[in-house]
C-alpha positions in Angstrom: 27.2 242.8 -18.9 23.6 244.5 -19.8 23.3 248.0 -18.9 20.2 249.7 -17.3 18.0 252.4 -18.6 16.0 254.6 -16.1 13.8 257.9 -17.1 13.3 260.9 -15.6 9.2 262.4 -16.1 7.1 265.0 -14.8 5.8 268.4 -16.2 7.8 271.2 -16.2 9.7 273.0 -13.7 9.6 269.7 -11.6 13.3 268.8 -10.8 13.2 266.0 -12.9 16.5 267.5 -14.7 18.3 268.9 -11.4 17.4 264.8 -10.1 18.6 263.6 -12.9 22.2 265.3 -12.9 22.4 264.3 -9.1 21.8 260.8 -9.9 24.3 260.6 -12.7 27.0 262.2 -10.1 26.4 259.8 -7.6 26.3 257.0 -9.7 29.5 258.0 -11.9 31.7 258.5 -8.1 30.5 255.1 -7.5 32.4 254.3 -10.5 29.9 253.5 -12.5 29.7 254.4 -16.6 26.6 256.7 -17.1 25.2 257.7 -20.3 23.3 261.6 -20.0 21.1 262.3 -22.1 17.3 264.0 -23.4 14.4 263.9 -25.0 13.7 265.1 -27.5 17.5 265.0 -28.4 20.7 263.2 -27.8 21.8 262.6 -31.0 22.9 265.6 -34.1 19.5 264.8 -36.0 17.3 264.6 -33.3 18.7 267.8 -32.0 17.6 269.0 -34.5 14.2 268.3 -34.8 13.8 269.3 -31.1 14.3 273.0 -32.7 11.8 272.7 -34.8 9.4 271.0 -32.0 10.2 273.9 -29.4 10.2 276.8 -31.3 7.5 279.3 -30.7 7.8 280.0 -34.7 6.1 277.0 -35.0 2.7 277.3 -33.3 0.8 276.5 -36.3 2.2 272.7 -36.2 -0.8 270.2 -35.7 -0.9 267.9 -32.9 -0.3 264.6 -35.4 3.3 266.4 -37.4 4.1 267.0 -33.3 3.5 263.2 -32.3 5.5 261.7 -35.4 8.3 264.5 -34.8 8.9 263.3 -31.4 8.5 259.6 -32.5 11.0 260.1 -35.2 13.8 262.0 -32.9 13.0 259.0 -30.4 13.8 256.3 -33.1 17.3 258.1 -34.3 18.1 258.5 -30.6 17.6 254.5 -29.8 19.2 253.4 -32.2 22.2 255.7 -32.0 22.5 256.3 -28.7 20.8 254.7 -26.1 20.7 251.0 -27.6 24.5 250.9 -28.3 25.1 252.6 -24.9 22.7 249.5 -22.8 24.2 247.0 -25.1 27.9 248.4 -23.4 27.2 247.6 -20.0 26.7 251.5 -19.0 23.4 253.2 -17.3 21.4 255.2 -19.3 19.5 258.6 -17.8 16.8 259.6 -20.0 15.0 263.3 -19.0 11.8 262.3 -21.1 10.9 259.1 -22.7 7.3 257.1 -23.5 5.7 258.6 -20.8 6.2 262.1 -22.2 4.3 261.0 -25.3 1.7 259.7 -23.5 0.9 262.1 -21.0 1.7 265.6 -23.0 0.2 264.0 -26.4 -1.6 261.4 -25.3 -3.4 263.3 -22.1 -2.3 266.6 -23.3 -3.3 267.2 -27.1 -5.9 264.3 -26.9 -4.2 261.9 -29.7 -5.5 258.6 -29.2 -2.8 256.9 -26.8 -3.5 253.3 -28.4 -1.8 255.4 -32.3 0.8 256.6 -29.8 1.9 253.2 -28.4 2.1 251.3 -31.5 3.7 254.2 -33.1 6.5 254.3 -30.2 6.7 250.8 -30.4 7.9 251.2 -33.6 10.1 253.8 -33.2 11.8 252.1 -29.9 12.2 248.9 -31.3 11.6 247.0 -28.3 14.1 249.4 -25.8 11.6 250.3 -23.0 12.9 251.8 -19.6 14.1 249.3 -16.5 12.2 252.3 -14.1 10.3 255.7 -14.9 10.3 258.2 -12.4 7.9 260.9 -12.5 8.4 263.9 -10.0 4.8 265.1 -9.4 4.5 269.1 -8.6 1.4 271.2 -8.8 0.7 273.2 -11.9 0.9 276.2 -9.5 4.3 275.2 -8.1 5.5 274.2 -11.8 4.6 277.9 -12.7 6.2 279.5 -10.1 9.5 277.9 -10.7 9.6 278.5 -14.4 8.8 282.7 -13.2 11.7 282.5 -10.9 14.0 281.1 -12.7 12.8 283.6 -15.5 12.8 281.2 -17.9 11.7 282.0 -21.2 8.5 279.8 -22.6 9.3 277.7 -25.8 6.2 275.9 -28.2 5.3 273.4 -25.3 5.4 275.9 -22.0 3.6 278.1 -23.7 0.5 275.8 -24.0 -1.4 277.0 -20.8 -2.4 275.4 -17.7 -5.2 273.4 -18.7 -3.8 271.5 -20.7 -0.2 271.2 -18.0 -3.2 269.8 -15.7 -4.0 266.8 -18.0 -0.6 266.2 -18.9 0.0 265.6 -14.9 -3.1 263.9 -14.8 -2.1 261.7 -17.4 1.4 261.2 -15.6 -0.3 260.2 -12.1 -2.6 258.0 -13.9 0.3 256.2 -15.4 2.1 255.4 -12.3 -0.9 253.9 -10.4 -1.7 251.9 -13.9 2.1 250.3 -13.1 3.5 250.8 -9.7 6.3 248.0 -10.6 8.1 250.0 -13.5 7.1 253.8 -12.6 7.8 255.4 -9.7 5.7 258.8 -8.6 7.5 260.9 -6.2 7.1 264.2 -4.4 8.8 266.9 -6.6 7.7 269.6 -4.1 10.1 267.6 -1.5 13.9 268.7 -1.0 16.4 267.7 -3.8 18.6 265.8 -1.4 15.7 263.8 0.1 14.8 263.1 -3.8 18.0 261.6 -4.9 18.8 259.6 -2.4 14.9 258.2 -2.8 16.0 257.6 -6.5 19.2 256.2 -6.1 17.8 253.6 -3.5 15.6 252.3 -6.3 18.5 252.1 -8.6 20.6 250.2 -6.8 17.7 248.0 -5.9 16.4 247.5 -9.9 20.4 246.8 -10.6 20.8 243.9 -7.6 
């Protein structure tokens, strides 16, 4: 049986990760095999390149070495992880995916988004998400999480509002470009209320 892959968008600080953990229990006590996992990440090597992504030692990194960085973590982490895990039958939860690249590099740092979508098509090799779910939240209320949470600011956070403000515009964008395959929900609504939205449309996609 072919599994399912679903991804879990929206700028930072707006619950896409605290959704995505929720989802992942509910599906799992529905005894169902789920497969957690992030972008950039997942697997040892693209782990590592995360580090060197994130790190605020690294500011002087151009915008194109930051594109084909996340690319090449995304193609280790297919091919290791997520492809072998879809091929098993299990469900596969994704916090980041595509959409990241097109809205925080694409929108974001201005590279050309028709590069970035041959480039990821490339580097997926075809694997492209059953459903996307972006959790739209102001740039204000984004903000005001990271401060409360006191979270320090790596590479990416630290890249000002402005340009958090295109990458949500580039996420909104997105979802009213493709309604079918990527969802746009209210971040600034209760988690509960967000997680049973989600898992509605789960359930629905896996019928």
């Amino acid at each position: 049986m072919r599994g399912y892959f679903f991804t879990f968008e929206g700028i930072d600080g707006c619950g896409k990760s605290t959704q995505l953990a929720g989802v992942a229990e509910a599906l799992r006590a529905k005894g169902r095999k789920c497969l957690v996992t992030r972008e950039p990440g997942g697997p040892p090597i693209s782990e590592r390149i995360r580090e060197i992504l994130i790190s605020p030692d690294n500011a002087q990194m151009c915008d194109e070495a930051e594109s084909l960085l996340y690319m090449a973590a995304r193609a280790q982490h297919i091919r290791e992880r997520i492809k072998p895990a879809i091929d098993a039958g299990e469900i596969v939860l994704c916090d980041r995916f595509e959409q990241a690249t097109f809205a925080y590099q694409g929108a974001g740092r201005g590279i050309n988004v028709n590069h970035l979508r041959a480039i990821n098509n490339f580097a997926t090799d075809g694997v492209t998400p059953d459903l996307t779910f972006i959790f739209d939240v102001s740039v204000e209320l984004s903000m005001e999480r990271l401060n409360k949470i006191g979270k320090g600011r790596d590479r990416i956070e630290s890249a000002g509002s402005d340009f958090f403000e295109r990458v949500r515009a580039g996420y909104l964008n997105a979802a009213a470009a493709n309604p079918g395959k990527i969802k746009l929900l209210d971040g600034s609504k209760a988690p509960s209320e967000l997680t049973a939205a989600v898992l509605g449309m789960i359930e629905a996609c896996m019928k």
